[in-house]
N, CA, C and O atoms as a GROMACS GRO file, in nm:
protein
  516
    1UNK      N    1  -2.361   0.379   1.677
    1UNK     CA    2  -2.310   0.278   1.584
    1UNK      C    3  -2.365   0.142   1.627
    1UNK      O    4  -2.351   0.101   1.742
    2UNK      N    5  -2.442   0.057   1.507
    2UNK     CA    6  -2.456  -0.034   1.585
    2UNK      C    7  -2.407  -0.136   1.596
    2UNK      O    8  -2.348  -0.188   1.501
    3UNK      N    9  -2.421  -0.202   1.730
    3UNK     CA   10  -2.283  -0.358   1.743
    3UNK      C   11  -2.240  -0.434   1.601
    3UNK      O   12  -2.124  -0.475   1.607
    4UNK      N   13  -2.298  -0.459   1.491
    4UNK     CA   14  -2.217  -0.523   1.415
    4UNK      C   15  -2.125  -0.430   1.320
    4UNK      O   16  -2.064  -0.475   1.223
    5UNK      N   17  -2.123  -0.297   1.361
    5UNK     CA   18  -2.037  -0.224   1.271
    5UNK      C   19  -1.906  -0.172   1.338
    5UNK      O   20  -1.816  -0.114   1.277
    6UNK      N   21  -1.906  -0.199   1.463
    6UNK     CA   22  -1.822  -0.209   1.522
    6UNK      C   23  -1.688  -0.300   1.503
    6UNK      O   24  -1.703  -0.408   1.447
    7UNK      N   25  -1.578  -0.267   1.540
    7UNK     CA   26  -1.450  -0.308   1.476
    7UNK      C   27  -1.407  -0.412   1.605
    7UNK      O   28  -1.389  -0.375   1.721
    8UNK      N   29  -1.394  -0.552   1.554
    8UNK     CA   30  -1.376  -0.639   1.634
    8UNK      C   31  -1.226  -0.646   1.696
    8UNK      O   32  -1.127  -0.664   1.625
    9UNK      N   33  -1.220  -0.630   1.824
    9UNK     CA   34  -1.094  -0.659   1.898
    9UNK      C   35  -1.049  -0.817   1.975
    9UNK      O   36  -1.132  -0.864   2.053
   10UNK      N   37  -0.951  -0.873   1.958
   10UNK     CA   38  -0.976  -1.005   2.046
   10UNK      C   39  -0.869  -0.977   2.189
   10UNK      O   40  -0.749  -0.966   2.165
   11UNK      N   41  -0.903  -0.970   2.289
   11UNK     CA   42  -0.751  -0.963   2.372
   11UNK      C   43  -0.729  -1.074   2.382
   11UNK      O   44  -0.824  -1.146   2.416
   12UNK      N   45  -0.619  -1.126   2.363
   12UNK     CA   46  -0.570  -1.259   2.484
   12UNK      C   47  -0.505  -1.263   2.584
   12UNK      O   48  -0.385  -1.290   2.577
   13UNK      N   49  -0.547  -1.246   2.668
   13UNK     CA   50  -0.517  -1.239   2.873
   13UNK      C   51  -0.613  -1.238   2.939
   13UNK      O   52  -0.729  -1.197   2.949
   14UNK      N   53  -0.456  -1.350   3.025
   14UNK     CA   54  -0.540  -1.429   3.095
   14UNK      C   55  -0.584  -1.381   3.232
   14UNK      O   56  -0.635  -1.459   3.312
   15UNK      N   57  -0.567  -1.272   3.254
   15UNK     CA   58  -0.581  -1.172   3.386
   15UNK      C   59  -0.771  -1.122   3.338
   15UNK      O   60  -0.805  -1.091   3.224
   16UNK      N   61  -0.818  -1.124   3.398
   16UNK     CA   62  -1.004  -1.100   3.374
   16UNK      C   63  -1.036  -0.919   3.366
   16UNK      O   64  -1.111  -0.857   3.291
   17UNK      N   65  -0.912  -0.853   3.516
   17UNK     CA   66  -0.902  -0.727   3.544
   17UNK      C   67  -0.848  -0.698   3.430
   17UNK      O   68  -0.923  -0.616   3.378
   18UNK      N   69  -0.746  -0.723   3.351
   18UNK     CA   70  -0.682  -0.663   3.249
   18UNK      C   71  -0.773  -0.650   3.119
   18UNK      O   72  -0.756  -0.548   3.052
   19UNK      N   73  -0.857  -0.731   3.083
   19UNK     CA   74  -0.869  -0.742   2.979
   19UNK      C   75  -1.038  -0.662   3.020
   19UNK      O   76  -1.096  -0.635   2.915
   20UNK      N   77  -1.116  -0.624   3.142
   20UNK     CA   78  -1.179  -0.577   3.158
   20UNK      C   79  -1.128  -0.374   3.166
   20UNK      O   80  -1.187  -0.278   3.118
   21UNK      N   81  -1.049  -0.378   3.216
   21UNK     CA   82  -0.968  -0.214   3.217
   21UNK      C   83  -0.925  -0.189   3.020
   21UNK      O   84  -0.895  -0.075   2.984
   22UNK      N   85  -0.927  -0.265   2.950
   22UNK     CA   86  -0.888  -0.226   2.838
   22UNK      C   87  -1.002  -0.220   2.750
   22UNK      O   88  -1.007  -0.158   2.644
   23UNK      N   89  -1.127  -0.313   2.822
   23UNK     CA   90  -1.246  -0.267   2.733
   23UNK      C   91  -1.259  -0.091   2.775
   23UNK      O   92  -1.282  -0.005   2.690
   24UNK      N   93  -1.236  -0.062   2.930
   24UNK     CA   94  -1.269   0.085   2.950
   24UNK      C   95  -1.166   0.178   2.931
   24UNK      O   96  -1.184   0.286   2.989
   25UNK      N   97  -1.044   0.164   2.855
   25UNK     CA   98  -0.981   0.254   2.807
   25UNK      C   99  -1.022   0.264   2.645
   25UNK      O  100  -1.022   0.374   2.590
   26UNK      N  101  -1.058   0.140   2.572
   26UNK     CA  102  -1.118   0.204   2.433
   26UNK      C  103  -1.215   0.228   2.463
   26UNK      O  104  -1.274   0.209   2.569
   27UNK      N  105  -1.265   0.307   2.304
   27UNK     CA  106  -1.425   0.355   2.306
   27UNK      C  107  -1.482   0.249   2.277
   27UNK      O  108  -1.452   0.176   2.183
   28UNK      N  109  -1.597   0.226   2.378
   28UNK     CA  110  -1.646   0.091   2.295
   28UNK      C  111  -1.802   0.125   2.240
   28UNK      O  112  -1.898   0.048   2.242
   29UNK      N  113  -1.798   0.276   2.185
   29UNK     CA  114  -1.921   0.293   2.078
   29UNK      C  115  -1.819   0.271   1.958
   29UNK      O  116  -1.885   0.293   1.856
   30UNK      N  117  -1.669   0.232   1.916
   30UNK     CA  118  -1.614   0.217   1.802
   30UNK      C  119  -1.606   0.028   1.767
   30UNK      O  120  -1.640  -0.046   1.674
   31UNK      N  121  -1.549   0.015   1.882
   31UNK     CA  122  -1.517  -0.123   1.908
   31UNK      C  123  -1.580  -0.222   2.005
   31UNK      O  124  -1.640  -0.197   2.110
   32UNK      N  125  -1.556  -0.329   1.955
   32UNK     CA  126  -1.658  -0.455   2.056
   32UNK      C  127  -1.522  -0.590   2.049
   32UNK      O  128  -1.502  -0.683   1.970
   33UNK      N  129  -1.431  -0.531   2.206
   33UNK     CA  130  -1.376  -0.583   2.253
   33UNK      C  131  -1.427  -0.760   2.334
   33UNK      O  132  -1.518  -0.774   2.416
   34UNK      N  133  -1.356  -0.850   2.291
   34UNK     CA  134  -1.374  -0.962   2.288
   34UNK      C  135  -1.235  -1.052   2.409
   34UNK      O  136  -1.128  -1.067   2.349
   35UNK      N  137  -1.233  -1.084   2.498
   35UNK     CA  138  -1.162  -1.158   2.556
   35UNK      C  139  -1.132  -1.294   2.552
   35UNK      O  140  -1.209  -1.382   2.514
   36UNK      N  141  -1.012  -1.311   2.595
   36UNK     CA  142  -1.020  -1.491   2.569
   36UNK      C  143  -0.846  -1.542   2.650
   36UNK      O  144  -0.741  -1.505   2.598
   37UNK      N  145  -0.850  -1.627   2.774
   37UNK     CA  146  -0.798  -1.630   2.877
   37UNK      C  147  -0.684  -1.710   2.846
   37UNK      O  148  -0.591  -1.720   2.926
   38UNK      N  149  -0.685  -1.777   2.715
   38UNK     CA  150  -0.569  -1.827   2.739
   38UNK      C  151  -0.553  -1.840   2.563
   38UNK      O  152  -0.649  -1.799   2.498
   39UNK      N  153  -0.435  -1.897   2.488
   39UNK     CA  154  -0.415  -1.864   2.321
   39UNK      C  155  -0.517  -1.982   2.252
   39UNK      O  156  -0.571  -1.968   2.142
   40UNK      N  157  -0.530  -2.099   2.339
   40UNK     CA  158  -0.619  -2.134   2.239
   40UNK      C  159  -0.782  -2.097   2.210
   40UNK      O  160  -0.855  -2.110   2.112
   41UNK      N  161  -0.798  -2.048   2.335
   41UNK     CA  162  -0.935  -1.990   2.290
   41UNK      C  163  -0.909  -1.841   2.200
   41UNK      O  164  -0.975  -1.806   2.101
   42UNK      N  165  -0.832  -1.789   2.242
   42UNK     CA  166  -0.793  -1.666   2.130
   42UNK      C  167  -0.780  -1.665   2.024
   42UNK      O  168  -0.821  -1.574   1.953
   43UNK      N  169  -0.699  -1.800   1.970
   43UNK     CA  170  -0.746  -1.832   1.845
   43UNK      C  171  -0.847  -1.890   1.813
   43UNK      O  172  -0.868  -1.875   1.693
   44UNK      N  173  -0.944  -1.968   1.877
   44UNK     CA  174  -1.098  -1.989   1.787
   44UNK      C  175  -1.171  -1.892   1.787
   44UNK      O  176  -1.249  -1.867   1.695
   45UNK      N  177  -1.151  -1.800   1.926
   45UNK     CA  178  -1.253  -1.642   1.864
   45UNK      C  179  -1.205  -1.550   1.744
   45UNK      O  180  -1.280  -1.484   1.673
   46UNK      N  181  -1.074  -1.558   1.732
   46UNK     CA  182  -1.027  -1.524   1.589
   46UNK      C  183  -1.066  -1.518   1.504
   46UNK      O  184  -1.101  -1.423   1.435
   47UNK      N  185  -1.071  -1.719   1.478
   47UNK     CA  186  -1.133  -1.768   1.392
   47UNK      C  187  -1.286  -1.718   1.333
   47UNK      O  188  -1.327  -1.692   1.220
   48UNK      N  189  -1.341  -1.719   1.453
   48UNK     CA  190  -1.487  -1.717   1.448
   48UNK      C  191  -1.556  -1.617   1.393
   48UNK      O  192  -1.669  -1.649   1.355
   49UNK      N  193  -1.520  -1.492   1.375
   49UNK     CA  194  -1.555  -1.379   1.340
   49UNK      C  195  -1.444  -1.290   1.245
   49UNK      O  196  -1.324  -1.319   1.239
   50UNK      N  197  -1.496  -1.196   1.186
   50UNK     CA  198  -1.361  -1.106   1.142
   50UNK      C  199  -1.346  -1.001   1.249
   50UNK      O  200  -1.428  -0.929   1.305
   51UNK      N  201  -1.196  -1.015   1.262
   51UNK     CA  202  -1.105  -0.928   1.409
   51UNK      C  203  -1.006  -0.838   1.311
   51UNK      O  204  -0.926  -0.871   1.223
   52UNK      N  205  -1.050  -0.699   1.371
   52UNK     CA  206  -0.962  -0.617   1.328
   52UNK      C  207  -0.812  -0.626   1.400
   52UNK      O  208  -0.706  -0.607   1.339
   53UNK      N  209  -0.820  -0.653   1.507
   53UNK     CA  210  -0.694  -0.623   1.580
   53UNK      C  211  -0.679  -0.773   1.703
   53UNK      O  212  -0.777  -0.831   1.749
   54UNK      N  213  -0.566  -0.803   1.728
   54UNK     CA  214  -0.537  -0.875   1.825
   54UNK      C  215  -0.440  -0.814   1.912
   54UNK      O  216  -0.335  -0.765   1.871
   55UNK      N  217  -0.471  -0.816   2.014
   55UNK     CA  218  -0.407  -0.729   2.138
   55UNK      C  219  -0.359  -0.868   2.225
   55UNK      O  220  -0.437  -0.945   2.282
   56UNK      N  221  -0.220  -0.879   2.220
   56UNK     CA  222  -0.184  -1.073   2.276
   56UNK      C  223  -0.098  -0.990   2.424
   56UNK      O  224  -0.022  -0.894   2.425
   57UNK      N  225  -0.146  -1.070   2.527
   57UNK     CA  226  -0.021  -1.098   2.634
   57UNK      C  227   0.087  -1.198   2.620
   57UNK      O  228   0.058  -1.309   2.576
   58UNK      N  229   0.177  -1.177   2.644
   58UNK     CA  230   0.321  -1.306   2.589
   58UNK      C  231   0.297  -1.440   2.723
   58UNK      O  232   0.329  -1.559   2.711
   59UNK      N  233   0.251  -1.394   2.808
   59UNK     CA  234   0.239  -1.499   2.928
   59UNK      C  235   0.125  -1.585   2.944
   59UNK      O  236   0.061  -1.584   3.049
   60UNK      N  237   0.101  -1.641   2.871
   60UNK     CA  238  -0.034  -1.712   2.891
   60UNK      C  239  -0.052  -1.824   2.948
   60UNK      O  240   0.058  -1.872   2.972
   61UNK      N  241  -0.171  -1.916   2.995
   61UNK     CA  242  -0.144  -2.034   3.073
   61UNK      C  243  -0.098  -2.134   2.976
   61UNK      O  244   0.012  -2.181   3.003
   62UNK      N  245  -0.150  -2.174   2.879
   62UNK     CA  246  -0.147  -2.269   2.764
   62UNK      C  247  -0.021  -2.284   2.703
   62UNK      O  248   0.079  -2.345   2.740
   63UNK      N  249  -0.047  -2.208   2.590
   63UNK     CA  250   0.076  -2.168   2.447
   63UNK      C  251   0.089  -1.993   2.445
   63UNK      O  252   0.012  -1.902   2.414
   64UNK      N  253   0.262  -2.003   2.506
   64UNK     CA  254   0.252  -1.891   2.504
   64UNK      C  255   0.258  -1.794   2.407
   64UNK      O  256   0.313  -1.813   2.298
   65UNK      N  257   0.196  -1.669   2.446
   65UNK     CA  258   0.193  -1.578   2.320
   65UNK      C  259   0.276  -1.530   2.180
   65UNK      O  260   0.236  -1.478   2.076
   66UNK      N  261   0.427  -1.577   2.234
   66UNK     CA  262   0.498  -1.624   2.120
   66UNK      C  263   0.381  -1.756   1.980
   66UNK      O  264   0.343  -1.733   1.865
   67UNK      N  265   0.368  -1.840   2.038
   67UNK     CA  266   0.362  -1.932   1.970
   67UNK      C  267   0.189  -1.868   1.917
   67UNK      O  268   0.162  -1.896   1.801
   68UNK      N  269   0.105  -1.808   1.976
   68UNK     CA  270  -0.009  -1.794   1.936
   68UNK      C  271   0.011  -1.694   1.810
   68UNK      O  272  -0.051  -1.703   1.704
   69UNK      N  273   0.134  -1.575   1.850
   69UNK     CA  274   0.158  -1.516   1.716
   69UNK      C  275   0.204  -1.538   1.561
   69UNK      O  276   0.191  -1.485   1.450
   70UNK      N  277   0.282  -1.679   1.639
   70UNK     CA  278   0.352  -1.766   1.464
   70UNK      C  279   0.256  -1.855   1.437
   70UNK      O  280   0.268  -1.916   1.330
   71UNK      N  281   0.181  -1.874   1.493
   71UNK     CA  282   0.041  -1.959   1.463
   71UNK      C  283  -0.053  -1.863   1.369
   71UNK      O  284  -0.086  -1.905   1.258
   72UNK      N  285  -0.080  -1.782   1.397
   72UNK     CA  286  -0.153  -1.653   1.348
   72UNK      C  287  -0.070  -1.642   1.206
   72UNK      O  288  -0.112  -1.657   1.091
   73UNK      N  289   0.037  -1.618   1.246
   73UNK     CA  290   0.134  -1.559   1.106
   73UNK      C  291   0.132  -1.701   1.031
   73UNK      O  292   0.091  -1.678   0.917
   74UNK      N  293   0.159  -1.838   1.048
   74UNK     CA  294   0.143  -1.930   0.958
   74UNK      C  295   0.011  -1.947   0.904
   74UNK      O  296   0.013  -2.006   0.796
   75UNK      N  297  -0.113  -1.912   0.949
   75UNK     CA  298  -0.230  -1.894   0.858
   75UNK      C  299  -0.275  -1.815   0.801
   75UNK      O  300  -0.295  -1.702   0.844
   76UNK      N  301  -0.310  -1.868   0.653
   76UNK     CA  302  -0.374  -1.716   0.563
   76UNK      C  303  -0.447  -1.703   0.618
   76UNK      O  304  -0.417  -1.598   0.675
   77UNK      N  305  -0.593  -1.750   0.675
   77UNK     CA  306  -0.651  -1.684   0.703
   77UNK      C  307  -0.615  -1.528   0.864
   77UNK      O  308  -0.676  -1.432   0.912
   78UNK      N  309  -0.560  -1.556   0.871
   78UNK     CA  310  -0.536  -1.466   1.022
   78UNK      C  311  -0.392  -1.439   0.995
   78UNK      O  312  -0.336  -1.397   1.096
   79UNK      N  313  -0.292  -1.451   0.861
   79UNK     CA  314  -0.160  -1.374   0.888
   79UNK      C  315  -0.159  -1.200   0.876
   79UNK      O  316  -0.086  -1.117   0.930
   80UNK      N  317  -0.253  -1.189   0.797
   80UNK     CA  318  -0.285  -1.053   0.755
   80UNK      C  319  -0.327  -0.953   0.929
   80UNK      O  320  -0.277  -0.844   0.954
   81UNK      N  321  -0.401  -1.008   1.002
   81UNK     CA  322  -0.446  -0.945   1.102
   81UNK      C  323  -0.330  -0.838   1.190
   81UNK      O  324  -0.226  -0.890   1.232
   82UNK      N  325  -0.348  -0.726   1.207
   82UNK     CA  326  -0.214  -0.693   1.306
   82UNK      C  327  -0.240  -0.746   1.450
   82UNK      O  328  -0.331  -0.820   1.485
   83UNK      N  329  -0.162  -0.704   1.509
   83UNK     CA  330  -0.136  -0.743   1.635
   83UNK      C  331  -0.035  -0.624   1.745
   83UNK      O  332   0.082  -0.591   1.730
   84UNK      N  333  -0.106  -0.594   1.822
   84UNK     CA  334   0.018  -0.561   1.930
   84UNK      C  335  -0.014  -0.650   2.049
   84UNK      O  336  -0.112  -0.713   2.090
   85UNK      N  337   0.160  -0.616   2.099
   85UNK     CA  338   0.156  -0.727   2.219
   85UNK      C  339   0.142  -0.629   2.338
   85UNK      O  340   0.223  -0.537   2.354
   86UNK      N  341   0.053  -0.647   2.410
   86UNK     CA  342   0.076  -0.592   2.566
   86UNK      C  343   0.114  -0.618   2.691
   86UNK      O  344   0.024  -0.634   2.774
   87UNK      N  345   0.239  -0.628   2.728
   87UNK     CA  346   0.282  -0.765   2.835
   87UNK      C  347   0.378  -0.689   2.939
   87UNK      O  348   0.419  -0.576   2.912
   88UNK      N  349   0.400  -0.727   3.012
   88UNK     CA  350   0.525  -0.711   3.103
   88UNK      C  351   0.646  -0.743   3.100
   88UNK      O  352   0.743  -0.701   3.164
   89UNK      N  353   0.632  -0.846   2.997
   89UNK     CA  354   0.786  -0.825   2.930
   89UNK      C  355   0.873  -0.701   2.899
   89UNK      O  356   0.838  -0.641   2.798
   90UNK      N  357   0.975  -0.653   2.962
   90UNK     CA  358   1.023  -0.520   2.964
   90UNK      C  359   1.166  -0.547   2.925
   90UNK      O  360   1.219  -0.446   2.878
   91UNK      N  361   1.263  -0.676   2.931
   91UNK     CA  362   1.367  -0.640   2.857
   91UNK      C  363   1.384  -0.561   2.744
   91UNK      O  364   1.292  -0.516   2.675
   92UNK      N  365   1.548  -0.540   2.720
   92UNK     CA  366   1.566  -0.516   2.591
   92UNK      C  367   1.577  -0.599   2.502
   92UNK      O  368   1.572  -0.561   2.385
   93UNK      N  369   1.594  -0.722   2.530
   93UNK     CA  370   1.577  -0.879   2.430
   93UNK      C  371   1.429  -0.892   2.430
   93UNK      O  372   1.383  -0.977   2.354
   94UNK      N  373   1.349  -0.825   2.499
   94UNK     CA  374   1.222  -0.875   2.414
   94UNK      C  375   1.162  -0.792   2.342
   94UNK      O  376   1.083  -0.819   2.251
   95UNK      N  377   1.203  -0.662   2.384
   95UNK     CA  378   1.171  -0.555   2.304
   95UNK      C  379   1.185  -0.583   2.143
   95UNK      O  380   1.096  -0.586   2.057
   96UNK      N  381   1.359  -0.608   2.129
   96UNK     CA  382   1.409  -0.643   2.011
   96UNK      C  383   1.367  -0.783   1.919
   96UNK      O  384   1.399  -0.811   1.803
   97UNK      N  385   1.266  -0.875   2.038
   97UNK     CA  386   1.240  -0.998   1.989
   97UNK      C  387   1.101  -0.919   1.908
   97UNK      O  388   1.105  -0.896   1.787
   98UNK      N  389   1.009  -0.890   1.976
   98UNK     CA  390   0.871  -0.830   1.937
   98UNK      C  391   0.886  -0.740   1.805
   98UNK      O  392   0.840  -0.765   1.694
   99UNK      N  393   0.965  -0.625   1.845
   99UNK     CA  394   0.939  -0.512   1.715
   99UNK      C  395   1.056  -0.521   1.574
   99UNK      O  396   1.061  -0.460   1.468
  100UNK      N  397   1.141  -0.631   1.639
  100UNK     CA  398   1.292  -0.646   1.461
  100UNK      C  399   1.254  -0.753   1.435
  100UNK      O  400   1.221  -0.773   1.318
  101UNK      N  401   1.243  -0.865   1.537
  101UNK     CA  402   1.199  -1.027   1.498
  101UNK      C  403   1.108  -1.089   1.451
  101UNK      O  404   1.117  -1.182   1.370
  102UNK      N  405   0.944  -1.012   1.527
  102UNK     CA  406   0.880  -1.096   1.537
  102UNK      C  407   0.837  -1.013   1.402
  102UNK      O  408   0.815  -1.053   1.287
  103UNK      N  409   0.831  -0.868   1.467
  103UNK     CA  410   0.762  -0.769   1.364
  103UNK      C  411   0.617  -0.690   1.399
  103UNK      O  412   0.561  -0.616   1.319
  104UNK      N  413   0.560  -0.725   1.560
  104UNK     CA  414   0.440  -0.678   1.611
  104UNK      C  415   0.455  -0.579   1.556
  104UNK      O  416   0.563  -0.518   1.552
  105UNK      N  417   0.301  -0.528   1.478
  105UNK     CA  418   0.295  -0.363   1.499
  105UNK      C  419   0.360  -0.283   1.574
  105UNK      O  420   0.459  -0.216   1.545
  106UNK      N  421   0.278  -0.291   1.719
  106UNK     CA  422   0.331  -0.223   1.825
  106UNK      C  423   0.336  -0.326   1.982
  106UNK      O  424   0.243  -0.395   2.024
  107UNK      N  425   0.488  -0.307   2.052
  107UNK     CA  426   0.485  -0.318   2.146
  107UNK      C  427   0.462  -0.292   2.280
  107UNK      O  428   0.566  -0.250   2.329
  108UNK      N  429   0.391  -0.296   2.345
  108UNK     CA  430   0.358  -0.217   2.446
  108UNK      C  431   0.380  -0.293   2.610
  108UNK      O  432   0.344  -0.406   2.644
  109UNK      N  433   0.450  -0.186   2.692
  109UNK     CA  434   0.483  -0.256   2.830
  109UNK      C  435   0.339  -0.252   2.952
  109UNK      O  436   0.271  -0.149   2.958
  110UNK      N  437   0.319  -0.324   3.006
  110UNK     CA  438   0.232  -0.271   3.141
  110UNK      C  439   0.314  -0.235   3.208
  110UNK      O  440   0.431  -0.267   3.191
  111UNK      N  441   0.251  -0.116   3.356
  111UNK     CA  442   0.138  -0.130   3.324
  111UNK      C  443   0.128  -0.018   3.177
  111UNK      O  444   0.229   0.049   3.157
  112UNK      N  445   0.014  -0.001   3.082
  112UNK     CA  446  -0.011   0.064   2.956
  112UNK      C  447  -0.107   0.200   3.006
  112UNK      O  448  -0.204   0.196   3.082
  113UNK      N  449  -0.071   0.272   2.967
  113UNK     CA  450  -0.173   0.431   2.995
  113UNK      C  451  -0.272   0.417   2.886
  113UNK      O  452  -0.242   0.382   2.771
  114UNK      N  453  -0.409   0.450   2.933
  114UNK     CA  454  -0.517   0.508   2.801
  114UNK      C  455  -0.459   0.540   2.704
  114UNK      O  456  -0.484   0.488   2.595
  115UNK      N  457  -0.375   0.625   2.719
  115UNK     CA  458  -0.340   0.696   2.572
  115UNK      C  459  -0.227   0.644   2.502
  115UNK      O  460  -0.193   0.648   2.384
  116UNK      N  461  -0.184   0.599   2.593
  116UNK     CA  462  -0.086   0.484   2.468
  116UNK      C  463  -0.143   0.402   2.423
  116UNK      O  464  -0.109   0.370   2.310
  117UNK      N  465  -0.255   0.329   2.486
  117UNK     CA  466  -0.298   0.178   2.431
  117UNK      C  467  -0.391   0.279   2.323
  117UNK      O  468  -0.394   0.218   2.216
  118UNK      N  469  -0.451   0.380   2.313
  118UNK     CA  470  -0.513   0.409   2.226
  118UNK      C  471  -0.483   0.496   2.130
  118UNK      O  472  -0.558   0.543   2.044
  119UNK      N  473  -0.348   0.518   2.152
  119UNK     CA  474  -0.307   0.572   2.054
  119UNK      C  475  -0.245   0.503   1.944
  119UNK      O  476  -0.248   0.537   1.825
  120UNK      N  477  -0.166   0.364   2.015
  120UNK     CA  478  -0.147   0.229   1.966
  120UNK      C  479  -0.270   0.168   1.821
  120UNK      O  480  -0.252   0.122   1.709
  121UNK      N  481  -0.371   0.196   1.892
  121UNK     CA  482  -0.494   0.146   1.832
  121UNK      C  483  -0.514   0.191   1.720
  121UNK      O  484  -0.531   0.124   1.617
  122UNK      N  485  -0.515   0.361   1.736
  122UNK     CA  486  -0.533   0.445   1.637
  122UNK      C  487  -0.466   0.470   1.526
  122UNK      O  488  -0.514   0.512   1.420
  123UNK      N  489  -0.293   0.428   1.564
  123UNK     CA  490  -0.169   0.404   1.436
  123UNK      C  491  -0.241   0.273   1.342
  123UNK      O  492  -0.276   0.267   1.224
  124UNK      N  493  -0.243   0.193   1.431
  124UNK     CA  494  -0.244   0.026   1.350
  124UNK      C  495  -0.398   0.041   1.250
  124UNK      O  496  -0.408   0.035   1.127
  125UNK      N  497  -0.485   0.057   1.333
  125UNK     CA  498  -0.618   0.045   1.257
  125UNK      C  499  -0.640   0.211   1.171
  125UNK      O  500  -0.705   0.225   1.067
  126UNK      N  501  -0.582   0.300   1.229
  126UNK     CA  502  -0.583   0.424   1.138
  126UNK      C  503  -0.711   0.512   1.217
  126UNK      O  504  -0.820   0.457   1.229
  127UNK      N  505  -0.692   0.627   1.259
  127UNK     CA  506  -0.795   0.736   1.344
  127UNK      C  507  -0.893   0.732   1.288
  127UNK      O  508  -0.979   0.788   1.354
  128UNK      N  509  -0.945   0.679   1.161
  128UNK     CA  510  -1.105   0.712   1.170
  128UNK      C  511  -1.145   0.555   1.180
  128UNK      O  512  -1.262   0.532   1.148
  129UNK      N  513  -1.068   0.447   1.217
  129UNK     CA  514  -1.160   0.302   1.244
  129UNK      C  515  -1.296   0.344   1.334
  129UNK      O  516  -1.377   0.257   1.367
   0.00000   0.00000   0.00000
């Protein structure tokens, strides 16, 4: 497949290891995973290209991932995009903040197994992305 038919991913985290271990749990002959260390650069790579999916950490250095998601959701251009969050946030108040409140697709705790994060992938964008 070649790179521009590939289905654009953006992570935002700010960990370098994390967002490098999640390029090697997807396939990346499907997808062309994109990083970005903190929300405001996450949102201009957003911007910049069409992104199938945003994969957000809630802890970021900047604006945290809360706010990068209602930022997202207040623009047409990028409200449509899904999103799961992948974080260490493990309460049950954030659980309930993410999947009744906020409305993420999918929530997901670290650390995340291959097959959840890609099975994650596979609900939101649908098994034959």
């Amino acid at each position: 497949m070649a790179e521009k038919d590939k289905q654009r991913i953006v992570y935002v985290e700010d960990d370098p290891d994390m967002v490098e271990l999640v390029q090697m749990m997807l396939d990346e002959r499907r997808f062309n995973i994109v990083g970005a260390r903190d929300g405001i650069t996450g949102l201009g790579l957003i911007h910049q290209a069409p992104t199938a999916l945003v994969l957000l950490d809630l802890m970021l250095p900047d604006m945290g991932g809360w706010a990068v998601f209602q930022t997202m959701k207040e623009d047409p251009d990028l409200s449509e995009i899904p999103v799961i969050v992948v974080t260490a946030q493990n309460t049950p108040i954030d659980r309930i903040l993410g999947e009744h409140i906020a409305k993420v697709q999918v929530y997901i705790t670290k650390p995340v197994s291959p097959a959840e994060l890609r099975g994650a992938v596979d609900r939101v964008l649908g098994s034959e992305a």
